[in-house]
C-alpha positions, 0 to 999 in steps of 0.5 A: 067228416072228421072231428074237427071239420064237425066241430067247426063246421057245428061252430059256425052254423051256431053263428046264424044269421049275425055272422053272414051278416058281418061277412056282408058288410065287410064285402060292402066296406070293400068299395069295389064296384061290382059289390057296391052296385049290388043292392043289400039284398043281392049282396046278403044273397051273395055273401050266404051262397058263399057261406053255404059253399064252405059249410057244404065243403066241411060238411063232406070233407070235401072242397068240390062244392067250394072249388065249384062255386068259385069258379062258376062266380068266377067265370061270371065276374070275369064276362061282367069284365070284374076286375079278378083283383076284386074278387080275390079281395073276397077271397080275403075276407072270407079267410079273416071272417074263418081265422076270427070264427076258428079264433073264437072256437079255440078260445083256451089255445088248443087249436087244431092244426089239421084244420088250420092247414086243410082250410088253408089249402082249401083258400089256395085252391080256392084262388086258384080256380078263380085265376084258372076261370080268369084265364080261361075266359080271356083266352075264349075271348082272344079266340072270339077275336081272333076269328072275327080278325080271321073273318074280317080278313076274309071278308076284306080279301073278297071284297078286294077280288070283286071290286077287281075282278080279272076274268079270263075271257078266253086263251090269253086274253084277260079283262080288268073291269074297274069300279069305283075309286082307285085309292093307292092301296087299291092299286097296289092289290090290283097290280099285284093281282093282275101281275099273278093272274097274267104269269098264272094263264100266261096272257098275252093281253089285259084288257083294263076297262075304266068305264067305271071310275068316275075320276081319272086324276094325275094319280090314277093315270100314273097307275094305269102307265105303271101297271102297263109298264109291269104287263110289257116287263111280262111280255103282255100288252094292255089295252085301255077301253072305256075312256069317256069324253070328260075322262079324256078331256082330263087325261089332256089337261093333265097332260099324261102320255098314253101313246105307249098303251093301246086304247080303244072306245069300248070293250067289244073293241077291245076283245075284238083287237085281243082277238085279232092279236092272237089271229082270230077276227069276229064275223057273223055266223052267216058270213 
């Protein structure tokens, strides 16, 4: 320790109690919120932890101890969302409190200008480390984010591919078992997934069976009659199962033509024609 750091550091210790006392207070008088919802204990508490974080530095000659605590109370400020704004106001308060100490000690003038730039420097580097604390938080958080965005999207996209799942049954012949709603976002992935999966196993045949959508209106329909037109632009067919008596009945109604798509009553019907397209039949293994 050198001389000056020893006398200050011996100065300020001779203050006691009554200094950490006025510290306190004028942390309190901030009216910042983190501070004012402290009780007087927990802020007396604060304000000597502080207080012993600068003494410990003057009593090494070294700022680690003060550095290390600022940014351990940093990091913690910054989780308990602190604005970083009022724990520099802290920061300023602690450099009036120290020139107030320094102008009491040198009362006849002969101030120490060795200690007036180290604890200067020492101030700097005391924000420093909060604003560095601040930042590091926020990008550990931009990360936590990001990957909880990247597992929504993941999470998203299987979703997605099981509500429509294409399965190749067999050598060009696809199936698209549709459940539930089909909203227009849906169907725009579903066509986009249908187009990549027919031009990847070179299909002849999608079999789209709606046995699971419970209302087929005029915009549902329009997706089915687009879908196929995009299917026979690839040089594939479609073939429609698992229309229901009330589904058909509504297809009717809205009168929405079908002639162009191939329909049958079920799934069994429709492999047994995807077959047939391709030059197999099914029969018993007896015959």
């Amino acid at each position: 320790m050198s001389a000056g750091t020893k006398q200050l550091n011996s100065f300020w210790r001779d203050q006691g109690d009554a200094a950490t006392a006025r510290l306190c207070d004028d942390i309190a008088a901030l009216n910042a919120p983190t501070y004012t919802n402290m009780s007087r204990t927990e802020l007396l508490e604060f304000t000597e932890n502080v207080v012993r974080a600068w003494q410990k530095a003057l009593e090494t000659n070294d700022p680690s101890p003060l550095i290390d605590f600022s940014r351990e109370t940093a990091l913690q400020r910054a989780a308990e969302s602190t604005d970083v704004a009022e724990v520099m106001q802290v920061v300023d308060i602690m450099r009036k409190h120290i020139w107030e100490l320094m102008g009491r000690l040198y009362t006849n003038g002969d101030w120490d200008m060795d200690i007036v730039e180290q604890i200067e420097r020492w101030l700097h580097e005391e924000r420093k480390a909060i604003v560095s604390s601040y930042v590091q938080t926020w990008q550990e958080a931009q990360s936590r984010l990001a990957e909880r965005e990247q597992a929504i999207e993941d999470q998203s996209r299987l979703i997605q591919q099981l509500s429509a799942p294409i399965v190749p049954i067999y050598q060009g012949i696809l199936v698209l078992p549709l459940v539930g709603v089909v909203d227009p976002r849906r169907a725009t992935q579903i066509m986009e997934a249908v187009l990549d999966k027919i031009v990847e196993h070179q299909a002849d045949v999608l079999i789209l069976d709606i046995t699971g959508v419970p209302v087929v209106d005029t915009s549902v329909a329009n997706y089915i009659i687009q879908m196929a037109r995009a299917v026979t632009l690839l040089g594939s067919q479609v073939v429609l199962v698992g229309i229901g008596s009330e589904i058909a009945q509504t297809i009717v109604q809205l009168g929405v033509d079908l002639r162009n798509i191939t329909t049958l009553a079920n799934l069994q019907a429709g492999i047994a024609y995807a077959l047939a397209q391709q030059g197999f039949m099914i029969k018993r293994s007896e015959e």
